[in-house]
N, C-alpha and C positions, 0 to 999 in steps of 0.2 A: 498415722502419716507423720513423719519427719517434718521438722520447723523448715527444714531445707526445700525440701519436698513444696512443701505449701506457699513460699514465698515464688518459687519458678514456675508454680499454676498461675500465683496472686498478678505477679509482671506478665504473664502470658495474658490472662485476663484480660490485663488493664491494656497490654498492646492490641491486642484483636481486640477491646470493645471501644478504645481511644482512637484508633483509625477509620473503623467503620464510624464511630459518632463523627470524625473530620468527614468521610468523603460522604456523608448524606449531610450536611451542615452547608458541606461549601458546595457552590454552585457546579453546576457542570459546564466544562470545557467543551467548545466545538472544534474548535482545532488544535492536532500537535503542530506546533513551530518547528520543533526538534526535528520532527520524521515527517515534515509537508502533508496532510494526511486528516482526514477527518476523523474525530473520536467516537466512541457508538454513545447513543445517547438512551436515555431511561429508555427502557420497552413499554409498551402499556399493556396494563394488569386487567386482562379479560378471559372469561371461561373458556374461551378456545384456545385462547395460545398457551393457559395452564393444561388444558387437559391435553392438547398436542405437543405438549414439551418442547415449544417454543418459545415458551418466556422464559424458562427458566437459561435453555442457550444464548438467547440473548441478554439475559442476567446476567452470564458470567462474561460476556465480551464487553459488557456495560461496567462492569464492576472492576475489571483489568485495566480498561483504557483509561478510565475515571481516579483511580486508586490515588490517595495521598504521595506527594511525592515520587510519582511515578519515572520520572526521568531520571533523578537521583539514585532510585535506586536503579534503574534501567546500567548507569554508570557505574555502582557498583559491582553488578551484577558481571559489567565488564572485565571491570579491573581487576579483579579473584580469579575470573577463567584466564585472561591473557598475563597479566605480571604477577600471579601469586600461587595459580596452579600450572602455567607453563601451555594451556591450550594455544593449537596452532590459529581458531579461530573461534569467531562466535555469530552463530548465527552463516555463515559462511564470508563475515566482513574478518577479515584479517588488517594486521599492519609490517609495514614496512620500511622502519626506521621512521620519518615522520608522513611518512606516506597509507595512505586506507584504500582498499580495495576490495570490490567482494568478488569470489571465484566465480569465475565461467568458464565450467568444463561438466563432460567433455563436448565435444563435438557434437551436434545434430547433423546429422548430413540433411533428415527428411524438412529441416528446417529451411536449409541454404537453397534445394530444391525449390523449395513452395518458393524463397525468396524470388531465385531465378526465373521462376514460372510469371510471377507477377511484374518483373522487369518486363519478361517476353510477350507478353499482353501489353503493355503501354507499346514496346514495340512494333508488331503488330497491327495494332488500333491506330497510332499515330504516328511512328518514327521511320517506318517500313519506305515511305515513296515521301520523305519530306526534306532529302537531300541535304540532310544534316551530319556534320561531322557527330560522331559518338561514343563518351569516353567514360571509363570506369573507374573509379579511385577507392580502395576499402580503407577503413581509419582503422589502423591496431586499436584495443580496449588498453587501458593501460595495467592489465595483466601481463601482456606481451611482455614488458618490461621488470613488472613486480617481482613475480610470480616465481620465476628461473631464479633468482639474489635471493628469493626466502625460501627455496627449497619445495614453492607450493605447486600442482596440478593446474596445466594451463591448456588451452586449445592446442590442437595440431593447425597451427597460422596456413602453414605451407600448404597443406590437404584442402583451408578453407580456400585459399585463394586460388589455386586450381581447381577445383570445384567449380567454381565460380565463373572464373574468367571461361573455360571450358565451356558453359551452358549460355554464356553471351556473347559469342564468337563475335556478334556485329559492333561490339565495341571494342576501342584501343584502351587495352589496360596502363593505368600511367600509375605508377609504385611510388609511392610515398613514404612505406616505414623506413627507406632510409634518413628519411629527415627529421625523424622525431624519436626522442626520448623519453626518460621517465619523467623529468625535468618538466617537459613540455607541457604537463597536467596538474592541477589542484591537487594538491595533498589531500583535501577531505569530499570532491567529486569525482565524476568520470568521465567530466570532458577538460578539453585543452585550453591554456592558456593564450587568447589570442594576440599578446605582444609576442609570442614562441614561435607564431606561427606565420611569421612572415613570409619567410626562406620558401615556409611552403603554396602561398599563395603564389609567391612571385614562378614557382615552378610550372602549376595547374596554367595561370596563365600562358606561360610562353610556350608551353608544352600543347596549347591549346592554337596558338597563333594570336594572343591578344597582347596586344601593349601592356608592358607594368614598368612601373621603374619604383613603385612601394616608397613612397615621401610621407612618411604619417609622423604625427605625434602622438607620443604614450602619454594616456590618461591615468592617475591612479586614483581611488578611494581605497583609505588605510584601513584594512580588518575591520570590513564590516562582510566578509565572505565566510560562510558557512556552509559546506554543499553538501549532497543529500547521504552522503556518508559518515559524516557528524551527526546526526541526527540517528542514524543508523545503529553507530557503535552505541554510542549513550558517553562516550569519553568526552572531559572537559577539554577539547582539543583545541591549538589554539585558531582564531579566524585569522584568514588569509587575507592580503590584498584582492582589488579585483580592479585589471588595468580596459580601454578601449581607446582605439586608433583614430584619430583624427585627421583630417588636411582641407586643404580650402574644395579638394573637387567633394569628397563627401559631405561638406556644411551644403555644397549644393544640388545633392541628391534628396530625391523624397522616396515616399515609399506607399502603395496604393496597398491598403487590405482589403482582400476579397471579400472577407467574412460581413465585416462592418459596412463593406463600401464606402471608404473613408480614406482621405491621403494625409500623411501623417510626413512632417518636414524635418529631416535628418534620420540616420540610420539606427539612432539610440534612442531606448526609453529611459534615462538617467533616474527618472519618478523610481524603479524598481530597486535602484541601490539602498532603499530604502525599507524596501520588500522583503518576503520571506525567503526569497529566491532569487538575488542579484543578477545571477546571468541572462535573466530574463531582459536583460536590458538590451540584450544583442537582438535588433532587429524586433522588441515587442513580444517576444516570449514565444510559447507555444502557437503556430500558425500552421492551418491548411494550405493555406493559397497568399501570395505576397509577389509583387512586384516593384523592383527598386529603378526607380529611371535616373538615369544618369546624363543630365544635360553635357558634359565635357564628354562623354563617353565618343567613342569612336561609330560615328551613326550605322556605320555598316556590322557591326557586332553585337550579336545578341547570344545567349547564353541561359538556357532552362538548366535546372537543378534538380532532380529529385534528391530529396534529403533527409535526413534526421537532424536531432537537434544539434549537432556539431557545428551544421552548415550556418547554422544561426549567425556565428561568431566570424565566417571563415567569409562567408559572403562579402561582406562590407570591405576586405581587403581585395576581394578580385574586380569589384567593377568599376575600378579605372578604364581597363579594357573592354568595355561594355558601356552602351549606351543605355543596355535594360538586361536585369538578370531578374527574372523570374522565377521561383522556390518552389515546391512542390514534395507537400510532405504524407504522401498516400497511407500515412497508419490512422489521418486525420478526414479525407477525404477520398472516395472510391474514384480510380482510373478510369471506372465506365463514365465518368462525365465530366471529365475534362476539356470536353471541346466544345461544353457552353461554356466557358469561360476564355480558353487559351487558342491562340492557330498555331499548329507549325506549319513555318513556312523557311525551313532551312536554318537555323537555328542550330548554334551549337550547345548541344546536352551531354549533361553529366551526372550518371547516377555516383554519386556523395553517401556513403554507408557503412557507420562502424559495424565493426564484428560483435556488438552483445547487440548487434539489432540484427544484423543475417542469423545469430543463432539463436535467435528468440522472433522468429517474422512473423508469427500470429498474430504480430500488430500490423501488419499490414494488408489492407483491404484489399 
């Protein structure tokens, strides 16, 4: 064997046997920060899950997630496929000038169906004889915008939203993508900016019959925003601002959660900017059931939500106009039992739903 030979064993060597002696050395991680995300943790070493070859599967998802250095190279990993081999994506997260998205295509239709289906059941069940006005708004993904400037595969917008609107005849469809941009969303997540999104609360509103006249203060905290597409990519990308609306009627708003049963005073959890997940600050994060009372609010207006997590952000600008807007996010909680908690009794409702949630609705119960 060649001296040359022997030395690219001896470095091979020393790197597989110098990273395995790091990642059994150093402790194990339970969580990725990067990718929000729990890591798999040691399996345990018993005669059954050797001889069913389940230790050893879980040996290597242990030994992946665990691996020295794993985000670093996650990054490198990136940066070779997209700026140095010319791949249009990775993993299906692309970018877009300083913008990251991941593809959603194509189309489900069986998807928008099921969605439809589970609107027309809360209908149905509750909305049928409760003499409520009833209105529909879908939020573009922000592929809508990417996707066409990089040349990438996007949904047919127009097929979903006929679709749609088609199978929920008893609501008033009120169109929003004219109001939003690319602009309008986090460079490294997939929801909106909600200083961006005034224009379009003040529209939902009046489009609805409630007062707005939108009098807020922009909050900011300076790049401490990192959203679930940096972690994704593995690129050192840089963190973004992350801004929230303020005025004297929201300091006097509270907000009841169902889960806890607990009322919580003002519309922010500021504690989150601090968190692995800043947006969560909109309205207390991930929520089944939430209601916002609004002492100035217009005591004759009230206003139900079914939502995703967009509405999180989008709420707190609309209940000027509302005395009480009540959230409803059924991927979290089932429709069959919403009237131990909620009444309708006239009420005006808005099913609130981006399009990577109609084409993906197996999250909803």
């Amino acid at each position: 064997m060649k001296w040359k030979d022997k030395i690219t064993l001896l470095v091979l060597a020393l790197f597989i046997g110098g990273f395995s002696l790091w990642g059994t050395l150093t402790p194990d991680q339970a969580q990725s920060q990067a990718e929000r995300r729990p890591l798999a943790q040691r399996p345990q070493l018993t005669l059954e899950s050797v001889s069913s070859g389940k230790f050893m599967t879980q040996w290597e998802e242990y030994a992946l997630d665990q691996f020295p250095l794993r985000d670093g190279f996650r990054g490198l990993k990136a940066w070779i496929a997209l700026d140095l081999l010319g791949q249009k994506d990775v993993n299906d997260i692309y970018r877009v000038g300083e913008s990251v998205s991941k593809l959603e295509y194509p189309l489900d239709q069986e998807s928008v169906d099921y969605a439809a289906s589970r609107f027309r059941f809360v209908y149905e069940r509750y909305l049928k004889d409760s003499e409520g006005k009833i209105y529909l708004a879908i939020i573009p993904d922000k592929n809508y915008f990417l996707a066409p400037e990089g040349g990438y595969p996007a949904l047919d917008y127009q097929e979903l939203v006929q679709s749609l609107t088609s199978q929920m005849e008893y609501a008033q469809y009120l169109d929003i993508f004219p109001l939003l941009e690319g602009e309008d969303y986090f460079n490294t997540d997939p929801h909106w900016r909600q200083e961006k999104i005034l224009d379009l609360a003040g529209y939902l509103n009046q489009a609805m019959g409630a007062h707005w006249k939108g009098d807020f203060q922009e909050n900011r905290a300076e790049g401490v925003y990192r959203g679930a597409y940096w972690g994704q990519l593995g690129l050192p990308l840089p963190a973004e601002d992350i801004c929230w609306m303020t005025s004297k009627m929201l300091d006097g708003c509270r907000v009841y959660d169902y889960e806890t049963q607990t009322w919580q005073e003002g519309v922010y959890d500021l504690k989150q900017l601090e968190g692995a997940d800043p947006y969560q600050l909109y309205l207390y994060g991930s929520k089944s059931l939430l209601t916002i009372e609004n002492p100035a609010g217009d005591p004759d207006k009230e206003l139900i939500i079914f939502r995703d997590s967009f509405g999180s952000s989008l709420a707190p600008l609309m209940v000027e106009g509302y005395s009480k807007i009540t959230l409803v996010d059924i991927r979290y909680i089932s429709p069959m039992i919403l009237d131990r908690f909620l009444e309708f009794h006239g009420q005006d409702i808005l099913f609130l739903y981006s399009t990577t949630v109609l084409n993906n609705s197996v999250t909803l119960k």
